[in-house]
Rosetta silent file (secondary structure, phi, psi, omega in degrees, C-alpha in Angstrom):
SEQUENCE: XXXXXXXXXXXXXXXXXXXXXXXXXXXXXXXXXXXXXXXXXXXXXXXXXXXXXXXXXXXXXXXXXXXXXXXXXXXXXXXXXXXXXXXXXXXXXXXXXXXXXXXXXXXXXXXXXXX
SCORE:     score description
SCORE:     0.000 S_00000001
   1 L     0.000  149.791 -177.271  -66.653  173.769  -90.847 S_00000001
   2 L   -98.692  150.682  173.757  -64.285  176.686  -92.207 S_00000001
   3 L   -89.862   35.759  163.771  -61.963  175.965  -94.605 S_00000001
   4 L  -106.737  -65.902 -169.297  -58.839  176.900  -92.132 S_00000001
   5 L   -75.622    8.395  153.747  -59.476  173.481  -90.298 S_00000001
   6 L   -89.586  -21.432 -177.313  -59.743  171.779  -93.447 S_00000001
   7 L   -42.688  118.635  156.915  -56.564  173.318  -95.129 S_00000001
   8 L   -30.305  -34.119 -132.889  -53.546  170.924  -95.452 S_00000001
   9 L  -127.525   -6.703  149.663  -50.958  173.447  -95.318 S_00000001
  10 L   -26.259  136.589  176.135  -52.093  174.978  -91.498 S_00000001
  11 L  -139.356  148.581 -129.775  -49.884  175.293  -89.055 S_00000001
  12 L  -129.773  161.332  171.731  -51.068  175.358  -85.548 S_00000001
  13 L  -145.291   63.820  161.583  -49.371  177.403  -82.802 S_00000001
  14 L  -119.091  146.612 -171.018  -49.853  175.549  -79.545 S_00000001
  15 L   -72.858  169.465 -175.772  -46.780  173.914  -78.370 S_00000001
  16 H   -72.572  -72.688  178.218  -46.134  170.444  -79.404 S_00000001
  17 H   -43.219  -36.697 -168.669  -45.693  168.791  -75.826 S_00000001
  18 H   -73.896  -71.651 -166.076  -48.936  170.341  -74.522 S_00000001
  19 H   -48.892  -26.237  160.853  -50.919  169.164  -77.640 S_00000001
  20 H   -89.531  -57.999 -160.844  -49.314  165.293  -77.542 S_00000001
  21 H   -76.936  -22.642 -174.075  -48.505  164.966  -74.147 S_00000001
  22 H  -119.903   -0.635 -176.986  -51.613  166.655  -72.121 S_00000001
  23 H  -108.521  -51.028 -172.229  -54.681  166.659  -75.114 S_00000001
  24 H   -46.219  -65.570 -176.976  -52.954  163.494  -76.604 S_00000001
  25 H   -82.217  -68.292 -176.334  -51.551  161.109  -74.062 S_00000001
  26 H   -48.879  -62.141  178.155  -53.276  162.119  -70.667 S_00000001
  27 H   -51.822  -55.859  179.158  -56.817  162.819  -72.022 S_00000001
  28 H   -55.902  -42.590 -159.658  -57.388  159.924  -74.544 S_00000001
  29 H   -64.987  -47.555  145.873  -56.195  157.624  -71.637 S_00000001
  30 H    -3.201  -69.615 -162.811  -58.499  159.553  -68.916 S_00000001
  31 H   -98.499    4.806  160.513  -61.462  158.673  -71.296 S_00000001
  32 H   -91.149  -11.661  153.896  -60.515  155.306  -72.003 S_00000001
  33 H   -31.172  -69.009 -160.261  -60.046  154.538  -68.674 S_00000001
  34 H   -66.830  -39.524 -176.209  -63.676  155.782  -67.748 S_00000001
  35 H   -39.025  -53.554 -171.892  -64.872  153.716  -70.965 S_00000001
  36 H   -52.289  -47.973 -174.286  -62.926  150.233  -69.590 S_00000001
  37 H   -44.400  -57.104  169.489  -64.614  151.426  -66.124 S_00000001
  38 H   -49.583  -28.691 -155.422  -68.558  151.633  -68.068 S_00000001
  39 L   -45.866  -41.845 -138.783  -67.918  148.501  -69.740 S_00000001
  40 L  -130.381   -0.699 -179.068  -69.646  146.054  -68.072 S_00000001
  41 L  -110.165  -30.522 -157.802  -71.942  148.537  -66.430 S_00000001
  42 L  -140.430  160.254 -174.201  -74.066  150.633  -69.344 S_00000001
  43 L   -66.623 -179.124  162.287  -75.590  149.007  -72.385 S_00000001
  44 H   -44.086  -57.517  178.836  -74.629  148.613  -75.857 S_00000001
  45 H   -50.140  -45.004 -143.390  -75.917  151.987  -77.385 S_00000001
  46 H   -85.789  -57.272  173.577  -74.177  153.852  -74.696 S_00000001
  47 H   -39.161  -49.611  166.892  -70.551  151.969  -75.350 S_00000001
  48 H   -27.159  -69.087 -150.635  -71.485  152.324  -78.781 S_00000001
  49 H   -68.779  -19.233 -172.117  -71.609  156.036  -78.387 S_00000001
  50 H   -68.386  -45.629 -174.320  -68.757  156.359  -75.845 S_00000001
  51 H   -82.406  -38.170 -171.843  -65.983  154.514  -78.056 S_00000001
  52 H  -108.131   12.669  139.085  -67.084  156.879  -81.225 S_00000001
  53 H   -67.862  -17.191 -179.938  -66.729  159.798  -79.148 S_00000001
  54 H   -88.194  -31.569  170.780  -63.434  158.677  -78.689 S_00000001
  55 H   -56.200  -60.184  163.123  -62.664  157.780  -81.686 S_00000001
  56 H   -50.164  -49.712 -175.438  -63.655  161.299  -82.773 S_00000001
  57 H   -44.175  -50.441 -165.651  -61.174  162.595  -80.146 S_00000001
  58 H   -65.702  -46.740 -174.815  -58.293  160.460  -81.582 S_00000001
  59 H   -44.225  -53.395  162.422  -59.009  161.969  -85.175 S_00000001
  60 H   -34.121  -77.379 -177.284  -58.885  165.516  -83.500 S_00000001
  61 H   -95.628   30.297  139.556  -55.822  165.337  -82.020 S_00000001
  62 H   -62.363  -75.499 -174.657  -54.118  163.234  -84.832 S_00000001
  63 H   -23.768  -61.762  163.124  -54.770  166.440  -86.596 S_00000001
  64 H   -28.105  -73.320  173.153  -53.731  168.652  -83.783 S_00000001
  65 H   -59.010  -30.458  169.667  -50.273  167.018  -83.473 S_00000001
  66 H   -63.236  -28.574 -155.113  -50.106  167.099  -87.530 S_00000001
  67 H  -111.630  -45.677  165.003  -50.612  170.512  -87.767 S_00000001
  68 L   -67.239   10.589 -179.933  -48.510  171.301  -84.466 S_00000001
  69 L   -80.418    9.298  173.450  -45.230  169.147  -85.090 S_00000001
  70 L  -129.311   19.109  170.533  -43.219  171.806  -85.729 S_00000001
  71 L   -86.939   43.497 -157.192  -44.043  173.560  -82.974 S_00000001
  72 L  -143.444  167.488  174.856  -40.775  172.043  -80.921 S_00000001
  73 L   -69.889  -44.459 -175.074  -36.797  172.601  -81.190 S_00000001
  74 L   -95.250  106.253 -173.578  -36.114  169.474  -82.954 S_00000001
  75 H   -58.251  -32.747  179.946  -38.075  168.881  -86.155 S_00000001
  76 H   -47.242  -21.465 -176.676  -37.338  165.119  -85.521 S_00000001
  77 H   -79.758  -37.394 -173.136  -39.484  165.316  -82.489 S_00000001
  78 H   -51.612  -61.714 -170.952  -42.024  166.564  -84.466 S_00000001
  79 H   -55.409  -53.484 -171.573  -41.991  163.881  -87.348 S_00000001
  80 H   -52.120  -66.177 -175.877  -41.492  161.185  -84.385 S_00000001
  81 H   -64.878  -29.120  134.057  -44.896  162.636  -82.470 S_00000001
  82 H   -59.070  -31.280  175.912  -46.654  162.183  -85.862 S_00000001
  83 H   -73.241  -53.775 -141.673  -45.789  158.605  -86.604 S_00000001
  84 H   -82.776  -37.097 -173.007  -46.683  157.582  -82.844 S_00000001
  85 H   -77.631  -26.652 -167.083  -50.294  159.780  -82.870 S_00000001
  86 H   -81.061  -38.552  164.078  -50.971  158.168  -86.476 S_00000001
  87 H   -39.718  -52.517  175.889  -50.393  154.532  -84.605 S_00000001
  88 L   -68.469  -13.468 -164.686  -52.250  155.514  -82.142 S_00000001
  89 L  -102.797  -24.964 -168.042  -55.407  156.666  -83.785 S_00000001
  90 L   -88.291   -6.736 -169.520  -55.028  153.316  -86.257 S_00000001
  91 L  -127.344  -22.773  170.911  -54.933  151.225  -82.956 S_00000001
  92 H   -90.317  -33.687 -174.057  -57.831  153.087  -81.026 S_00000001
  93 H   -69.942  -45.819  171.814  -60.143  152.758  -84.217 S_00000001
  94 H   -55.935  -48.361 -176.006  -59.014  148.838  -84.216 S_00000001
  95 H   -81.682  -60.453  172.695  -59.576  148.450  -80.778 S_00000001
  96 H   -31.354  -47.237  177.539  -62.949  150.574  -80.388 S_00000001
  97 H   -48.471  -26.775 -155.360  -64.175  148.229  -83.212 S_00000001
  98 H  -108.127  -20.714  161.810  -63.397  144.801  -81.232 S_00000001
  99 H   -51.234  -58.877  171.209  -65.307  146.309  -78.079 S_00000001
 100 H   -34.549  -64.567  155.182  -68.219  146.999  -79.624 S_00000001
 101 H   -61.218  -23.229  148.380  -68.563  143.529  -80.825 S_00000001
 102 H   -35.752  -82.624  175.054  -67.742  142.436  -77.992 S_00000001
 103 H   -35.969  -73.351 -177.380  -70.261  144.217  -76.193 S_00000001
 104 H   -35.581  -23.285 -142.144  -72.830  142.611  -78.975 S_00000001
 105 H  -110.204  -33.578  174.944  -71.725  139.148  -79.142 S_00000001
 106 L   -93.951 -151.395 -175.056  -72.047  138.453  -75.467 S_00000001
 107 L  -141.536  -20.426  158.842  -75.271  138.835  -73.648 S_00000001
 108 L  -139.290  123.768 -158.114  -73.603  140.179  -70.428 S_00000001
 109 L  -105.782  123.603 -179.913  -70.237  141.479  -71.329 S_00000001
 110 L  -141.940  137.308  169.669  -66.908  141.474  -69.274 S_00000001
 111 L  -120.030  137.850 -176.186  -63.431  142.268  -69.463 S_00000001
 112 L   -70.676   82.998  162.245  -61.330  141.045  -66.677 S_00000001
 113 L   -95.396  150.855 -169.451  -60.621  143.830  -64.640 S_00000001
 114 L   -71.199  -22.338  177.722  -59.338  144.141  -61.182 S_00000001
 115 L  -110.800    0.000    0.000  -62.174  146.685  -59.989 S_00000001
């Protein structure tokens, strides 16, 4: 890793809205979507590995939006689109966590989905 994507004090130059709204919002849901789809279909290991790719994702673009929140007219948006990505990544880590035992704990594992 270089020490420009570990530096604190980076500042990113991609716009804010593309980096929340189309890596951020759209994407994460996109693969949790296909995860909820896999659930109940592929094994443990594979959810396993599926949830802490995602999980890795969320970390990414908390960062991404941290380093890019002041790439917008309104700093307020920025600070707002930090709080909401930091939620979000503390609530996808929470939730990846209670699939996974899920998946273990049952012996064929389902979540009541419509398809």
């Amino acid at each position: 890793m270089s020490t420009t994507f570990l530096s604190p004090d980076t500042h990113g130059h991609t716009p804010l809205w593309r980096v929340f709204w189309i890596y951020g919002v759209l994407l994460s849901h996109l693969y949790f979507a296909i995860i909820l789809y896999l659930f109940g279909r592929v094994g443990t290991p594979m959810i396993a590995l599926l949830l802490g790719g995602f999980v890795a994702y969320t970390a990414v673009i908390t960062r991404s939006v941290w380093i890019n929140a002041y790439n917008t007219e309104s700093r307020v948006l920025g600070e707002i689109a930090r709080f909401l990505t930091v939620a979000w990544a503390l609530n996808s880590v929470l939730v990846s966590g209670f699939l996974v035992l899920s998946h273990f704990g049952s012996p064929e594992p389902r979540l009541p989905l419509p398809f």
